[in-house]
N, C-alpha and C positions, 0 to 999 in steps of 0.2 A: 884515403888520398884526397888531395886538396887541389884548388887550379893553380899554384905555386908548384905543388911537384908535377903537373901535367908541363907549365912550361917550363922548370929545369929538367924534365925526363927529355924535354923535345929536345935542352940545349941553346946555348948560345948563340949558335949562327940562324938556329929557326926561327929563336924569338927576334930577332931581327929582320927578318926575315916577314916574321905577322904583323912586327910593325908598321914596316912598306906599304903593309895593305888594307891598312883602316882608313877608312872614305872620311875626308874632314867634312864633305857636304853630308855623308850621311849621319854624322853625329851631330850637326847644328841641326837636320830632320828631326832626329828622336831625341831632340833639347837634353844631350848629354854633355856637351862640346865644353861648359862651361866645368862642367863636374868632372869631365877627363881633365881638363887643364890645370884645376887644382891639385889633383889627384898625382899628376907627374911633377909637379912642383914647376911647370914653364909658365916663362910669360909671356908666348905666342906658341899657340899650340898648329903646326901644320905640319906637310908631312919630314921636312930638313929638319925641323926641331925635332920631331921623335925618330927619326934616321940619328942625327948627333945624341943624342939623349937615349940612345939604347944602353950603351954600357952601364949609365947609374942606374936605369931603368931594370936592366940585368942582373945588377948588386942588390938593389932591393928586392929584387924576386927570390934570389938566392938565400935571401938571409929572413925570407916567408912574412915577406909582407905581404897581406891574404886581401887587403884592401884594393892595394894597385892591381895586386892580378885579379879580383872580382873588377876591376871596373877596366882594365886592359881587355879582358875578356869580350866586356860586353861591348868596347867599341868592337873590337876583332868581329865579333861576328851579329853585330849591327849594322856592319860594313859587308857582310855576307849573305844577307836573307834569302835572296836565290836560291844559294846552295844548300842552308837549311831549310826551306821549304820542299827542295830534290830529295834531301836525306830521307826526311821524316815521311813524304810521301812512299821511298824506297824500302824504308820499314813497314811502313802500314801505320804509322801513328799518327791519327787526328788533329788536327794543330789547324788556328787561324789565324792566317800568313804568316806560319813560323813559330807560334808560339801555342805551347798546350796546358793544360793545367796542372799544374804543379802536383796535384795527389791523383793523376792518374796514376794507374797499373800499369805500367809497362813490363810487365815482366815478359810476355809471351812476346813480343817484339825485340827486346833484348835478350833475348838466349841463343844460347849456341854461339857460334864464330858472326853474330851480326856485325860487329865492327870491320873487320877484315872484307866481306861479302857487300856492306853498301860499299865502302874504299874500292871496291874493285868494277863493283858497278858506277861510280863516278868520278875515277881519277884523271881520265881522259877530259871531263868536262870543264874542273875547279881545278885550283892551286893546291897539289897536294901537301902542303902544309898547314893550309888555311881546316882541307877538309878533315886529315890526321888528327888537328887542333881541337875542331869539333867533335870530333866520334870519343875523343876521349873527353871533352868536355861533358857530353849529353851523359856519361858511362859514369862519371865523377857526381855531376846533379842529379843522378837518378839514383845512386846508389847501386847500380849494378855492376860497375868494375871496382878493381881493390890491384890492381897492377895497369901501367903503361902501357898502352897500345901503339907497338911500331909498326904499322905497314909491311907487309912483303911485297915488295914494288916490282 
């Protein structure tokens, strides 16, 4: 699985939905603002333009363009580090402000029903879209999921 079928598993009104919630201050923060802009093909990137620009945005994801949804992704949750820094503390995995190293072991932190049990311990806090988005993001970059993670809400 790729972060193209995470967000056509989530659907068309969710990925609209994660668009809503990408921080344009926080992507001019982590000097990505210019690389998202190109990446959706606008030429004013804020949040009306990726509000209107979801549907093509949608078509491309659909038809697995692994690029936009790698760099859709990382605004999404560039724009969330709170709540991944929650997550990752929730599992137990080591990470500075948010991010860990790519060849760690996470296996003993990812087993069992972990997706569903942090979802459940943080849904009252985050956008449960934003946080579903993630748990299946972290599940896809680790290699430890291979199916969709829907929430039992």
């Amino acid at each position: 699985m790729q972060v193209c079928d995470v967000f056509a598993g989530m659907g068309e009104q969710s990925f609209a939905e994660l668009l809503k919630r990408i921080s344009i201050s926080r992507l001019r923060t982590y000097q990505i603002y210019e690389h998202v802009k190109l990446r959706t093909r606008l030429t004013k990137l804020n949040t009306e333009s990726l509000r209107k620009a979801a549907p093509r945005l949608w078509s491309r994801i659909v038809e697995q363009d692994a690029d936009l949804a790698a760099d859709l992704a990382q605004a999404i949750l560039v724009s969330h580090l709170d709540m991944i820094i929650a997550a990752l503390d929730t599992l137990g995995i080591e990470h500075q402000d948010g991010f860990f190293s790519k060849d760690a072991d996470l296996s003993a932190q990812l087993a069992g029903n972990w997706q569903q049990a942090t979802f459940d311990a943080l849904k009252a806090k985050y956008p449960p879209e934003v946080l579903a988005f993630y748990l299946n993001h972290l599940g896809v970059e680790s290699g430890r999921v291979t199916e969709l993670f829907k929430p039992a809400k």
